[in-house]
C-alpha positions in Angstrom: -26.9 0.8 -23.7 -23.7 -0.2 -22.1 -21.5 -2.9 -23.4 -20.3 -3.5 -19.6 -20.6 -6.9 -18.0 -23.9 -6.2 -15.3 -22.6 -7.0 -11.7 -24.6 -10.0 -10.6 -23.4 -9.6 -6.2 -20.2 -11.7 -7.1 -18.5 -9.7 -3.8 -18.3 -11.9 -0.8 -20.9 -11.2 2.0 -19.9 -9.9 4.8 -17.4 -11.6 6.7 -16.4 -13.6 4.2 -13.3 -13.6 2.3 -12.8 -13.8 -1.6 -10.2 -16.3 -2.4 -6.8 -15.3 -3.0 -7.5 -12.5 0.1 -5.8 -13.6 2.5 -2.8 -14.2 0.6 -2.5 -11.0 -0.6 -2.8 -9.5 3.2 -0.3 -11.7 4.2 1.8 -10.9 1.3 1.4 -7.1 1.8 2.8 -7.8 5.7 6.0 -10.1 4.6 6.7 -7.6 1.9 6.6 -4.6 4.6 9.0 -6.4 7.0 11.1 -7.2 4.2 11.0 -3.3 3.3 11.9 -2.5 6.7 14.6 -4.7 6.9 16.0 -3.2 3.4 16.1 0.0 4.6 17.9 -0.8 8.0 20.6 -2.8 5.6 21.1 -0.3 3.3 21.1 3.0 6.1 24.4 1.7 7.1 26.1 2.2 4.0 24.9 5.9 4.2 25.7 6.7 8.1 29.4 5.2 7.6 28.6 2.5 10.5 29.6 -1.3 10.6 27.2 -3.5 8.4 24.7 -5.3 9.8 25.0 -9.4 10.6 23.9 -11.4 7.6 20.8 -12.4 8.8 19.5 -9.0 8.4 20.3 -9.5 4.8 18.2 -12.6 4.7 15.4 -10.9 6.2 15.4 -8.4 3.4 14.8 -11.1 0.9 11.2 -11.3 2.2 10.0 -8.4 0.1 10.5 -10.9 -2.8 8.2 -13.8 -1.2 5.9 -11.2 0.3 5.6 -9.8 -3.5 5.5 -13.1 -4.7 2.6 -14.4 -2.1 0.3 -11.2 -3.3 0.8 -11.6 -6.6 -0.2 -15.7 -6.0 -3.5 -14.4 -4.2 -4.8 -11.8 -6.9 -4.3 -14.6 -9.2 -6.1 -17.0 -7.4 -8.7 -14.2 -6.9 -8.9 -13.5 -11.1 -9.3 -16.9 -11.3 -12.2 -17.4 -8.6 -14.0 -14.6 -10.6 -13.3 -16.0 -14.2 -15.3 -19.6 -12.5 -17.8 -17.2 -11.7 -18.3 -15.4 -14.6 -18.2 -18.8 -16.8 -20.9 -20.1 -14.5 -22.5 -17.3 -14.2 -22.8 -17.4 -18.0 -23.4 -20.7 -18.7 -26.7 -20.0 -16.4 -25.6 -22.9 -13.4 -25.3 -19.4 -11.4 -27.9 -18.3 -9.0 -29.0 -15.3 -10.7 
């Protein structure tokens, strides 16, 4: 006997998205650019050259909105599933 919760096919067919997924794809990306543009702020500091223009230091910022967006779509993504669950529960799901 398993004290588990049975999985009742709650995973989105295929083609479909779960909610919250493409917010967390488009969070991964902005994060990455923002990564990217850290590392090409910070390598100056290391290879003794002239620091970069201050937009480059605004694009680094990103990784904090891209973070921010992901985290904002797994939410929305535990909270799709809780819905679920609680109908699921209740017995309004389709079983």
């Amino acid at each position: 006997m398993s004290n588990e919760t049975p999985h009742r096919g709650t995973a989105p067919v295929s083609g479909q998205e779960a909610p919250g997924d493409r917010l967390v794809r488009i969070g991964v990306i902005v994060f990455a650019v923002g990564a990217i543009a850290t590392l090409a702020t910070v390598a100056p500091m290391f290879l003794g050259a002239d620091p970069l223009p201050t937009a480059a230091y605004l694009i680094s910022m990103l990784m904090g909105v891209g973070f921010a967006l992901a985290a904002a779509g797994v939410l929305r993504s535990i909270s799709a599933q809780r819905r679920e669950a609680a109908r699921t529960q209740d017995g309004r799901g389709a079983a």
